[in-house]
N, C-alpha and C positions, 0 to 999 in steps of 0.2 A: 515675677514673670521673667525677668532676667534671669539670677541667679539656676531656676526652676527648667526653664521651657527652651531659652536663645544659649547660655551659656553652660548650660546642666550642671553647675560647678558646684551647687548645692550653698549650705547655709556655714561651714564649718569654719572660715575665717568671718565670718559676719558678727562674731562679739557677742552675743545673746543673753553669754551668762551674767546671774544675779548674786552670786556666793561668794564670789572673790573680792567681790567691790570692798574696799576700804568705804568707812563708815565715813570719812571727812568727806568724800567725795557728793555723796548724797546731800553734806550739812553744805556744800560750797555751790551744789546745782541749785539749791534756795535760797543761800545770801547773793550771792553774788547779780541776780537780777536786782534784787532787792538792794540793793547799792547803788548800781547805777541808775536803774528807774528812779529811785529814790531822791538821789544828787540832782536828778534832771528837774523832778517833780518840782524839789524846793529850789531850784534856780527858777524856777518856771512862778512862781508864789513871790520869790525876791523879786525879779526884775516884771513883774504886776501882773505877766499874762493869766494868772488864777488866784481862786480863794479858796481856802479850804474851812469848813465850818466844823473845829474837831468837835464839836458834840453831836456829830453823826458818824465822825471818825471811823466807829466801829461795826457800823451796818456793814459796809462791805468784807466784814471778815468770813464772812458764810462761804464767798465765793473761792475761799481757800482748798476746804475739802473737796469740794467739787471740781475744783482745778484740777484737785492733784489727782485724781480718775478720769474725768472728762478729758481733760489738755493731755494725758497721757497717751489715749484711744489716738486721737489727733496727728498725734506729733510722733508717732512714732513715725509715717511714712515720710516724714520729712530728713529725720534724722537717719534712719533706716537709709535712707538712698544718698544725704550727701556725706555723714560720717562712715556708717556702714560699708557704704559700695564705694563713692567717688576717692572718699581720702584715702582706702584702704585701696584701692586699687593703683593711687599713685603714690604710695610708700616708699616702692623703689628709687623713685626719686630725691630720695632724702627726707630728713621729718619739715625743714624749713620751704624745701622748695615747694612739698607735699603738701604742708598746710597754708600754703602762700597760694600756688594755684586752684588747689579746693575753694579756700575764702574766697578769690576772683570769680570763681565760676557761679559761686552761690551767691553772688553780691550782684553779675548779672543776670542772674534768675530773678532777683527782686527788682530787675529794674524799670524792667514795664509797669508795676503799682509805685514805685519811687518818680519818675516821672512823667508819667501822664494823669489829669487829675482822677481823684477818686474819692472817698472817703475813708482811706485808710491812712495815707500820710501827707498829701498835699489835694488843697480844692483848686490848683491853677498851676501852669510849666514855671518851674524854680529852675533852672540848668544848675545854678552854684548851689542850691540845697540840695538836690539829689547828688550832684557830684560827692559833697559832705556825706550823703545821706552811704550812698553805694561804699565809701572806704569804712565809713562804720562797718559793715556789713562785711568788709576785707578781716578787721580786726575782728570782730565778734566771730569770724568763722575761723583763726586763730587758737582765742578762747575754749569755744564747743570742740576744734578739733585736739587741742590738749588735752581737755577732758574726759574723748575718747580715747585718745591713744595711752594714757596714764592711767586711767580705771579699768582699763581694758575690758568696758563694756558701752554698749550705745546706751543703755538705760539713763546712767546721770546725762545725757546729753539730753535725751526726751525729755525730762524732767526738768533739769534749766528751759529748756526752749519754753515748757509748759508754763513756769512761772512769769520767765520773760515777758512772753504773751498776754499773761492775766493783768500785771502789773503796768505794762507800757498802754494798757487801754485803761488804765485807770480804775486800778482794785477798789479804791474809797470812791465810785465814782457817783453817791448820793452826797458824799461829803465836797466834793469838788465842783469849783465854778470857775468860769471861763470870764476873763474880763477883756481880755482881747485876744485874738487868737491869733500865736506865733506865726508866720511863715515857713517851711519847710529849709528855708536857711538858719532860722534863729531858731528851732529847733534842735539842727540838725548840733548847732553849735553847743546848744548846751548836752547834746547827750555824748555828744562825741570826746568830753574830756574824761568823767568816769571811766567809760570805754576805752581811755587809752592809758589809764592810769593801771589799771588791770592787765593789760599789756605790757606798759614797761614793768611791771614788776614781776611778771612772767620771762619779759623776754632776758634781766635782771640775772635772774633765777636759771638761765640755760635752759629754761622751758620747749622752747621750737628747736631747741639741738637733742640729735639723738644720744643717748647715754653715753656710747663710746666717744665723741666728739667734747662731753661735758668734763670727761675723764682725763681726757689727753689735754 
């Protein structure tokens, strides 16, 4: 509706294409949930809030192909409007400050379901878990936005978001049992060290600096 009707500016910086994308890009929007959900999982198994029963391990793998179609449909308007439109429209600003205030904007958008209760990540007000919960949300919108700006397509971003999503609600979730259920503080804690390990090794790497700035 933007791009189309308010700003008639059309689709032609909006990333769309599928042929250029480098092939790692696609194998990194599937590991890389799967790393951190992962990490989270089994801190979550260590320090007792679950059990996982792996001789059902494998029932939840169905919900993979159907992810990857279903979560697609989904997620595209998500990704679609904050890498697509928001990061791309504040480019000018540099790739750091670019993907710094994108991530803030997008971390406020989740912050009405981070805190106030819900059923999706806290059943009561945590102020110190949502605050943990919201810079997650800074750093993984760093992440997603590398991945756009680098593939130079929204696609692998829909795609991680899709898997993200499959994963953090719990892909083995006939295998998984709940033996007390974290807080949105001890939560927030165990997902946010993966999440930033992936980070420093990005930012490492001169990832959030644009090419000319890695150069010099």
């Amino acid at each position: 509706l933007m791009r189309l009707l308010i700003t008639r500016e059309g689709f032609r910086d909006a990333h769309l294409g599928l042929r250029k994308v480098r092939w790692y890009f696609w194998l990194l929007a599937i590991l890389l949930p799967f790393f951190w959900n992962g990490a989270q999982d089994f801190m979550q198994l260590f320090f007792g809030f679950g059990v996982m029963d792996w001789s059902k391990f494998a029932s939840g793998l169905y919900r993979i192909p159907i992810n990857l179609f279903g979560g697609l449909v989904i997620f595209i308007g998500e990704e679609f409007g904050w890498r697509s439109y928001l990061l791309e429209k504040l480019r000018p600003l540099g790739r750091a400050k670019a993907l710094l205030f994108s991530g803030i904007i997008w971390s406020l958008w989740h912050a009405p379901l981070v805190i106030f209760p819900s059923n999706i990540y806290t059943q009561e007000v945590d102020i110190a878990g949502a605050s943990l919960a919201l810079l997650i949300f800074v750093l993984a919108g760093f992440i997603f936005g590398w991945m756009y700006l680098e593939s130079d397509s929204v696609w692998p971003c829909v795609l991680m978001h899709s898997y993200n999503n499959l994963i953090s609600f719990k892909l083995f979730s006939e295998a998984w049992g709940i033996t007390k259920e974290p807080t949105l503080f001890q939560n927030s804690l165990m997902a946010i060290a993966p999440i930033f390990m992936v980070w420093l090794v990005l930012y490492w790497k001169g990832a959030f600096k644009s090419r000319q700035e890695v150069y010099e």
